[in-house]
C-alpha positions as MATLAB code, in Angstrom:
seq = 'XXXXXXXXXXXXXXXXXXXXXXXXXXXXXXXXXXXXXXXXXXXXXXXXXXXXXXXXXXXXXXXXXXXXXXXXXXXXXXXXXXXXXXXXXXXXXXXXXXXXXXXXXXXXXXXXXXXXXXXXXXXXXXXXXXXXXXXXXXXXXXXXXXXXXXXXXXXXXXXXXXXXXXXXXXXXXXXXXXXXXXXXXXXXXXXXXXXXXXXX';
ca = [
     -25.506   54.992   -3.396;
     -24.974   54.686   -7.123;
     -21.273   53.863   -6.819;
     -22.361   51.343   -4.078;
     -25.218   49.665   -6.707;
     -22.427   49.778   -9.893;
     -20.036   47.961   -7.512;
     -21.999   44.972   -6.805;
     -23.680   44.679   -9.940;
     -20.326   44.708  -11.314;
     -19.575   42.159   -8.646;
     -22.759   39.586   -9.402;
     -21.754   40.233  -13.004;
     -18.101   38.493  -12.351;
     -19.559   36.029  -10.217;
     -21.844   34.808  -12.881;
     -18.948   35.083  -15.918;
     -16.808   33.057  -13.720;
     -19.604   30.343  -12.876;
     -20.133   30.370  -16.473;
     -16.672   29.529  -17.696;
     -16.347   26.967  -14.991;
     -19.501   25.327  -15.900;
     -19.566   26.213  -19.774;
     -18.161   23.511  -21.245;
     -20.035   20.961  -19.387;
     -23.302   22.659  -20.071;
     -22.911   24.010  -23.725;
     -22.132   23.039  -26.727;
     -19.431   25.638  -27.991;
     -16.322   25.789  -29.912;
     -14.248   25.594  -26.118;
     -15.486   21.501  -25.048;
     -13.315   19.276  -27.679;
     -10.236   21.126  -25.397;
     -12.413   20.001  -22.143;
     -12.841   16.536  -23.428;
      -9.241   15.709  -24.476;
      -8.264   16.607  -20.387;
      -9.853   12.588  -19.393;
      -7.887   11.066  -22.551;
      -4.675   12.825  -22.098;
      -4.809   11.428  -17.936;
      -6.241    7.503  -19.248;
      -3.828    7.766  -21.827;
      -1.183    8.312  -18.370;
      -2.665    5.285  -16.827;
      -2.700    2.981  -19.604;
       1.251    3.412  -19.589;
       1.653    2.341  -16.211;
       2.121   -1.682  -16.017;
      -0.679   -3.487  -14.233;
      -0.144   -5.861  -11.396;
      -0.817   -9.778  -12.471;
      -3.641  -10.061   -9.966;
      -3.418  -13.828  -10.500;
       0.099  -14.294   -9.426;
      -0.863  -11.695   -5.996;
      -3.263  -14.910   -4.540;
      -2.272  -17.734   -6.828;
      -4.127  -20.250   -4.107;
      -6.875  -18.432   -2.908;
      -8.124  -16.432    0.405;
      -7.710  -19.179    3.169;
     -10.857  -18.427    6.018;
     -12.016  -15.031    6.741;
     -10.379  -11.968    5.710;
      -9.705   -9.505    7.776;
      -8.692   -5.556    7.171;
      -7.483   -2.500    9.063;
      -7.419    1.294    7.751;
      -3.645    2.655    7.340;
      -2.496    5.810    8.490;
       0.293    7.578    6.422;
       2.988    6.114    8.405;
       1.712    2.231    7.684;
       1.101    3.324    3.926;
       5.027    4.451    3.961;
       5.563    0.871    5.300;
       3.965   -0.588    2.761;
       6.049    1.062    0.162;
       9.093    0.476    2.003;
       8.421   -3.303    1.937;
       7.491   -3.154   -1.446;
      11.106   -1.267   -2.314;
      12.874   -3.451   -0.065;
      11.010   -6.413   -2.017;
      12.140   -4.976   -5.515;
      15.602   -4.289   -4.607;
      15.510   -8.349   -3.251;
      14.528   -8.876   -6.962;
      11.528  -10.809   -5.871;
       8.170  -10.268   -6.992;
       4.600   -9.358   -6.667;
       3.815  -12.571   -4.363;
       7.021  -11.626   -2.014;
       5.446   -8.622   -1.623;
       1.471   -9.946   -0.796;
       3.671  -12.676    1.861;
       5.631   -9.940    3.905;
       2.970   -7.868    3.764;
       0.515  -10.159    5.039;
       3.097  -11.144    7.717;
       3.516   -7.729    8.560;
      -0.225   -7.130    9.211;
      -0.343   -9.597   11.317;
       2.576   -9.005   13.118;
       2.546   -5.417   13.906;
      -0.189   -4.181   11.706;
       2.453   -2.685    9.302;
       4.103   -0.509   12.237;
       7.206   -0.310   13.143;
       7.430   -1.046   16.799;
       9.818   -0.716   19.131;
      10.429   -2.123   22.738;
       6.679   -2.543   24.391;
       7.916   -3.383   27.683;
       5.665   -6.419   29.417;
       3.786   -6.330   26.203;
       6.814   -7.341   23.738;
       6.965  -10.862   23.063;
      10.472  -11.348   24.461;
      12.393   -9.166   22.201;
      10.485   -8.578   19.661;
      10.672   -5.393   17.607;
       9.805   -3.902   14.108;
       7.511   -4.774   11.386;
       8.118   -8.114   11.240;
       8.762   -9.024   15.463;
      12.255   -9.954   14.674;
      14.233  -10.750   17.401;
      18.098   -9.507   17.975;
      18.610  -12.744   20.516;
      17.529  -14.723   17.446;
      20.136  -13.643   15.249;
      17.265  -11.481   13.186;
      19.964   -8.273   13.789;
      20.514   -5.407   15.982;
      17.235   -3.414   17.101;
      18.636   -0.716   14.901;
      18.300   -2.793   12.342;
      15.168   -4.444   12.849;
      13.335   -1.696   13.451;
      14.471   -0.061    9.875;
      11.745   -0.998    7.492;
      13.877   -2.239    4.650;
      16.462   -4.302    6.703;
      13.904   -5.989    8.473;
      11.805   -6.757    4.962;
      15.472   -7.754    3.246;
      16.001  -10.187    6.433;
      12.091  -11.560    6.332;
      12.881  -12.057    2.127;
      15.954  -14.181    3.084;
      14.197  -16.423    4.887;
      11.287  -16.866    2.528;
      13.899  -17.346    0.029;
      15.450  -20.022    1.789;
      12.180  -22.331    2.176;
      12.514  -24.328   -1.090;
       8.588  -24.018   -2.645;
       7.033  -21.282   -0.989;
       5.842  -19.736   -4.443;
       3.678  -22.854   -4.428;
       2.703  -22.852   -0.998;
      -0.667  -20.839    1.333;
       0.589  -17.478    1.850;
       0.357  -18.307    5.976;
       2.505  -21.663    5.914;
       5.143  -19.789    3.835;
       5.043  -16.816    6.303;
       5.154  -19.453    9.279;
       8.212  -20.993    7.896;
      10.359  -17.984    8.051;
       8.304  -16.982   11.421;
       8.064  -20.083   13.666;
       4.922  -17.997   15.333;
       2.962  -19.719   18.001;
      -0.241  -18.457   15.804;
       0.564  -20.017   12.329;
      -2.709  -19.450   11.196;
      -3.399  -16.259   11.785;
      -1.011  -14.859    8.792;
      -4.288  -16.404    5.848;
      -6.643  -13.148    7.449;
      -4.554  -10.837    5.692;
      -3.905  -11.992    1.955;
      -6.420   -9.844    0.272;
      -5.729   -6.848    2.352;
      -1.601   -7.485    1.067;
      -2.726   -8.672   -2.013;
      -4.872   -4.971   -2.522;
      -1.984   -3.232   -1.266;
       0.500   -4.375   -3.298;
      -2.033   -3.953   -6.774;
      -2.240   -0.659   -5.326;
       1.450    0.194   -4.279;
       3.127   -1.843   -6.389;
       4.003    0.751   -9.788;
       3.334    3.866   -7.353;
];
């Protein structure tokens, strides 16, 4: 019995010592809290290193209508950073990024589809609903993320002005959807994405 009572006073004892030191600095004022405080400069000081996103360039025009947004999985977030990558290696910048992103969200919601049988538009595969029987590539190579953002970039390249353009007739000119509208819903979804994504 007094073994027994030794053992779990001993055992209350640790308990409280270790709720102490976890708690201490937060609720005392001892020699230990300037090391506690430095912890929330040392990870700012992290941040502030790390190049912020001209939110301004992202929507230069505006939100167009009604926005619209989905939650991600991990598989749509790796999307996202693959079209990003793809967009970087392009050498384009933060608004290529918000436009294929946009276009992607409304086009597959940012996954990477393959054949849907009666539901495919025609032939329509990927991120971006390319189409190998419009010269868009092979469905291996639509249906890899950074092809099929490198083939949407070429196209948005080629339309002479689309910096200065609505996100959704830039996307629409590289598209030719039957919904050309439909791309606006999803510029401050992109536009978050890519402020979020973009230095990650």
């Amino acid at each position: 019995m007094n073994t027994f009572m030794r053992k779990s006073v001993l055992g209350i004892a640790g308990l409280a010592v270790a709720g102490g030191l976890a708690a201490g600095p937060l609720n005392h004022a001892d020699s230990t809290a300037p090391v506690e405080a430095t912890a929330p400069i040392t990870a700012v000081a992290v941040q502030a290193d790390k190049p912020s996103v001209d939110k301004g360039k992202l929507v230069p025009h505006g939100v167009q209508g009604a926005q619209s947004r989905v939650d991600l999985s991990d598989e749509q977030v790796a999307n996202v950073k693959a079209i990003i990558a793809a967009t970087k290696k392009a050498g384009m910048d933060e608004r290529a990024a918000v436009v294929s992103i946009a276009t992607a969200l409304q086009e597959s919601k940012l996954e990477n589809l393959g054949h849907l049988g009666d539901r495919n538009d025609h032939d329509s595969q990927g991120l971006f609903q390319q189409r190998p029987s419009s010269g868009w590539g092979t469905v291996e190579q639509i249906t890899n993320p950074e092809y099929s953002t490198t083939a949407f970039l070429k196209g948005l390249k080629q339309v002479d002005g689309w910096q200065d353009m609505p996100l959704t007739k830039a996307a629409q000119t590289v598209q030719v959807s039957a919904y050309p509208d439909h791309y606006a819903q999803w510029e401050q979804m992109a536009a978050d994405l890519v402020t979020e994504h973009w230095n990650s």
